[in-house]
PADOVO-324118 format. One record per residue (C-alpha): residue in one letter; x, y, z. Coordinates in steps of 0.05 Angstrom, whole numbers, plus 5000, padded with zeros to 4 digits. Layout:
residues N
<'A', <X, Y, Z>>;
...
***
This chain:
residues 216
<'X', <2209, 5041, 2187>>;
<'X', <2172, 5100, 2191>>;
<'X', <2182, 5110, 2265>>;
<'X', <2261, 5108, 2252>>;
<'X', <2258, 5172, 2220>>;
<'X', <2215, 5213, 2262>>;
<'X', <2195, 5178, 2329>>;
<'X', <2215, 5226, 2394>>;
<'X', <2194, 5185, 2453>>;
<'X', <2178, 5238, 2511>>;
<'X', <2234, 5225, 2554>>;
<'X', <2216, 5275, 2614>>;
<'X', <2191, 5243, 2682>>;
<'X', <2127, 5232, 2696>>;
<'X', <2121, 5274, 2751>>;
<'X', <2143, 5342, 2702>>;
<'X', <2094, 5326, 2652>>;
<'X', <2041, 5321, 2711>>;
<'X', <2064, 5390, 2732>>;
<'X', <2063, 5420, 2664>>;
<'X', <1984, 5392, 2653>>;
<'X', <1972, 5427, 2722>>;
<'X', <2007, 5496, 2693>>;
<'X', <1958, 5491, 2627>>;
<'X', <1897, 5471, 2665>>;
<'X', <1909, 5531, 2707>>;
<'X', <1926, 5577, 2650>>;
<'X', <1863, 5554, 2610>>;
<'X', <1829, 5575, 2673>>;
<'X', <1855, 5646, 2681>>;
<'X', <1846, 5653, 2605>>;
<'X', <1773, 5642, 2605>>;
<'X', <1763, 5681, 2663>>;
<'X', <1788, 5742, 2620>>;
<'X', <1867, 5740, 2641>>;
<'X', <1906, 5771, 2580>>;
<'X', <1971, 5749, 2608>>;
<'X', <1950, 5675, 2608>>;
<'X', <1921, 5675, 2539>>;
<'X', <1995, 5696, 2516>>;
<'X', <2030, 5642, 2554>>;
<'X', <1982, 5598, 2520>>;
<'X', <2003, 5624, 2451>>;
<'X', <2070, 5618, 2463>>;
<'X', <2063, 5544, 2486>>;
<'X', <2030, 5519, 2428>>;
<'X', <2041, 5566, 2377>>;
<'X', <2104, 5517, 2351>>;
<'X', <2054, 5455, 2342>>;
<'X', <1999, 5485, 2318>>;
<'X', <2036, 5519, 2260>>;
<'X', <2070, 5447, 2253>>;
<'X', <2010, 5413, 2246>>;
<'X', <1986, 5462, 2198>>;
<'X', <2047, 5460, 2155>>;
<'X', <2040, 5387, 2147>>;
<'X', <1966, 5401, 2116>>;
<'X', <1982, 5461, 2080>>;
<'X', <2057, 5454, 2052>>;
<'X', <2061, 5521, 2047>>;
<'X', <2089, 5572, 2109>>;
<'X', <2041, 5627, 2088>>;
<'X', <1980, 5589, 2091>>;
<'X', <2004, 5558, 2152>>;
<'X', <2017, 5617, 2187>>;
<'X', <1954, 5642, 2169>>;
<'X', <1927, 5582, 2193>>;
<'X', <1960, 5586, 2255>>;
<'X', <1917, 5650, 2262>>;
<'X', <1854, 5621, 2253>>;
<'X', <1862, 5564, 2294>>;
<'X', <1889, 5619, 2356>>;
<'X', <1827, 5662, 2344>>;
<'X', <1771, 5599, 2341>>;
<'X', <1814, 5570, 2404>>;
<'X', <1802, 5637, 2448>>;
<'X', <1729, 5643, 2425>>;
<'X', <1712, 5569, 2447>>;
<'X', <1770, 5566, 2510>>;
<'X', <1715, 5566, 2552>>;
<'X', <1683, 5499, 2522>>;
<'X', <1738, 5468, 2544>>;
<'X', <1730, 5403, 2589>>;
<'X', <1788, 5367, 2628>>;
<'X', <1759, 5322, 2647>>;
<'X', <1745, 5297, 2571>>;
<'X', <1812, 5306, 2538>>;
<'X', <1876, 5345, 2554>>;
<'X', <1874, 5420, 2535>>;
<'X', <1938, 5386, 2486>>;
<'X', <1890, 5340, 2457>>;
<'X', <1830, 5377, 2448>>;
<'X', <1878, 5443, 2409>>;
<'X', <1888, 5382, 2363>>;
<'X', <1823, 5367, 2355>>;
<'X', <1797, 5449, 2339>>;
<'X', <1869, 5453, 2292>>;
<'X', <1847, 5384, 2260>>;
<'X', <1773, 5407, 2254>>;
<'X', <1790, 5473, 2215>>;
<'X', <1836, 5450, 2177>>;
<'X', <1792, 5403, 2150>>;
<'X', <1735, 5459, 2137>>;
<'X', <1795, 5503, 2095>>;
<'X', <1804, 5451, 2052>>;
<'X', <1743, 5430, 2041>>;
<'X', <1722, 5507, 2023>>;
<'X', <1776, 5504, 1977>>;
<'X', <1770, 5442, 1939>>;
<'X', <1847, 5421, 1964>>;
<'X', <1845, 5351, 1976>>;
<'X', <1923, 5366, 1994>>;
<'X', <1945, 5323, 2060>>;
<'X', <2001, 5324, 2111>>;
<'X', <2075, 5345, 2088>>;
<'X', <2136, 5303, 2103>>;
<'X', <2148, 5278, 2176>>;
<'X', <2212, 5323, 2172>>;
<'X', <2178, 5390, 2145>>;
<'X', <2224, 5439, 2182>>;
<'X', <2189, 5468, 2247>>;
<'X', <2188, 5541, 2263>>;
<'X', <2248, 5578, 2256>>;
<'X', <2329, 5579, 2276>>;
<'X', <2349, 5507, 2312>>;
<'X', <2277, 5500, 2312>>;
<'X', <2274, 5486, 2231>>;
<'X', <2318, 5434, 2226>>;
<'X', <2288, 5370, 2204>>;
<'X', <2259, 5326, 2260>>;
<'X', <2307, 5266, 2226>>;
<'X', <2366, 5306, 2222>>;
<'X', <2371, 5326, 2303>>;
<'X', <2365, 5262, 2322>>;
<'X', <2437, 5257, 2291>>;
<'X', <2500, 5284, 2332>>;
<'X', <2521, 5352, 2313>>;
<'X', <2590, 5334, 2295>>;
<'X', <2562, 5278, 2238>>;
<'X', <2600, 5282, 2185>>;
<'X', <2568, 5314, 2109>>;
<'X', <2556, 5240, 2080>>;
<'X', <2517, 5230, 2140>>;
<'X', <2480, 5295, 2130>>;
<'X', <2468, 5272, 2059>>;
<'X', <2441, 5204, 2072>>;
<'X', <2392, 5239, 2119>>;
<'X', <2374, 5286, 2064>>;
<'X', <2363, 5231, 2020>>;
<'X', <2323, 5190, 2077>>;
<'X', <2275, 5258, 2085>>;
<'X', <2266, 5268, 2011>>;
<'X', <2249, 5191, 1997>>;
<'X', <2196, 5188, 2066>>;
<'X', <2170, 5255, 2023>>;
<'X', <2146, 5225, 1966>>;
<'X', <2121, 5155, 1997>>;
<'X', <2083, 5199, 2046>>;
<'X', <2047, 5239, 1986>>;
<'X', <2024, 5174, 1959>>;
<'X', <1987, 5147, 2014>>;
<'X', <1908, 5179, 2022>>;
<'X', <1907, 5231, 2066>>;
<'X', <1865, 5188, 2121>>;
<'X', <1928, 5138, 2130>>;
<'X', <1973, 5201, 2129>>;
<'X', <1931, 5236, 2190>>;
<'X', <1933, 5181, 2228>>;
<'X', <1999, 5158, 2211>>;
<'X', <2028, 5238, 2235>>;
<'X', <1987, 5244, 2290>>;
<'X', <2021, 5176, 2330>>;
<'X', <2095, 5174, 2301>>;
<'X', <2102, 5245, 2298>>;
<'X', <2048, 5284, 2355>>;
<'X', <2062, 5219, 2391>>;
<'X', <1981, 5222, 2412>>;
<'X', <1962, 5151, 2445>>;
<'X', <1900, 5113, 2400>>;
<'X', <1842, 5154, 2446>>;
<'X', <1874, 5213, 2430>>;
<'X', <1869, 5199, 2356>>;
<'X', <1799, 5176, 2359>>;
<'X', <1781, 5240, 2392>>;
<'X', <1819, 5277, 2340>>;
<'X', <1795, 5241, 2284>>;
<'X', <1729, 5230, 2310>>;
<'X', <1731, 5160, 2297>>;
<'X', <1733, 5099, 2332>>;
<'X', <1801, 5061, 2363>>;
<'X', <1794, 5007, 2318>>;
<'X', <1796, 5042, 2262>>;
<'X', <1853, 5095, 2282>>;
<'X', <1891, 5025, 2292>>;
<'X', <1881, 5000, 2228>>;
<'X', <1896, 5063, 2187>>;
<'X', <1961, 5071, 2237>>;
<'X', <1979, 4998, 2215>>;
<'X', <1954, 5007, 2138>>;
<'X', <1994, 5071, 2130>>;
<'X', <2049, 5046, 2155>>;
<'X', <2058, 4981, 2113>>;
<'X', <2035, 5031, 2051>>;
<'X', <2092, 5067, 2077>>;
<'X', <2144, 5006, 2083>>;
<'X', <2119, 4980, 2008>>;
<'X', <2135, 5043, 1985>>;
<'X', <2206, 5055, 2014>>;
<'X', <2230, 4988, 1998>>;
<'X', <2207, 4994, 1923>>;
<'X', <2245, 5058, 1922>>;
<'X', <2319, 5034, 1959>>;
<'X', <2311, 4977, 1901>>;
<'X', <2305, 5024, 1847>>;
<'X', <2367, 5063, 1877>>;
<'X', <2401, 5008, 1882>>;
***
């Protein structure tokens, strides 16, 4: 049900997501090496899911943005731990965004988890709800309502589930990372990224279909 409202299968070729692994491998290079240019382009490549991912945790754009910071500046001072041949550079900014978020909050006592699958995301086109663009732009306002209603009601399930079924849950339906990906991430094995996946999405299911019979 879940994956209805925010699922984005990666519909580019195979051969230009190759190409674009190749550009960041090569930028990761330059950028340890001391290339100011390439550190910018990096920035400005995952600048958008970094301050996404941070949004989810934080529910707040302030703290996210200062987030955002943090994660940039702990990135550029450990670029050069990076290994390819381990992870993808995609997976492993997770991993250090992930790994500090989870230090912040544990410095501050916030046991506070992801946001909403449909948080908005950056700014412009960019902060419309991930649920509402996959609707065509000429939908008419009861359509845009129904969405709104979807969003708000996959809100509130999603802040009743524990925040370890809600990380794994947004890192697959909504980063779209495969199960290794997520055990690197997590730092946990497959199995169990598959069974919180599987847990927080029935949680998830429970919870919807108790609230459309209420509505009804």
């Amino acid at each position: 049900m879940l994956a209805r409202f925010a699922a984005v299968a990666d519909s580019r070729p195979v051969e230009a997501r190759v190409d674009e692994a190749q550009v960041v491998a090569q930028l990761v290079r330059r950028c340890a090496s001391g290339d100011a240019v390439a550190w910018e382009e990096i920035v400005q490549r995952f600048h958008r899911r970094i301050y996404n991912i941070c949004y989810r945790f934080a529910g707040s754009a302030d703290v996210a943005q200062e987030l955002t910071q943090e994660v940039f500046i702990k990135v550029y001072r450990t670029v050069g731990s990076f290994d390819g041949e381990k992870a993808s550079f995609n997976t492993w900014v997770t991993a250090v965004t992930r790994n500090l978020l989870v230090d912040h909050f544990r410095k501050s006592r916030n046991d506070r988890a992801t946001e909403s699958l449909d948080a908005p995301q950056g700014s412009g086109e960019d902060a419309t709800p991930l649920s509402e663009r996959l609707a065509a732009e000429s939908a008419s306002p009861q359509v845009h309502v129904e969405q709104r209603e979807r969003r708000e009601m996959v809100h509130r399930a999603l802040q009743q589930i524990s925040p370890d079924l809600r990380e794994a849950v947004i890192l697959r339906d909504l980063h779209e990372l495969d199960y290794r990906e997520i055990a690197h991430v997590l730092r946990v094995p497959e199995g169990t990224v598959k069974s919180r996946i599987n847990r927080g999405r029935a949680e998830l299911a429970r919870l919807l279909q108790r609230t459309y019979k209420q509505a009804l």
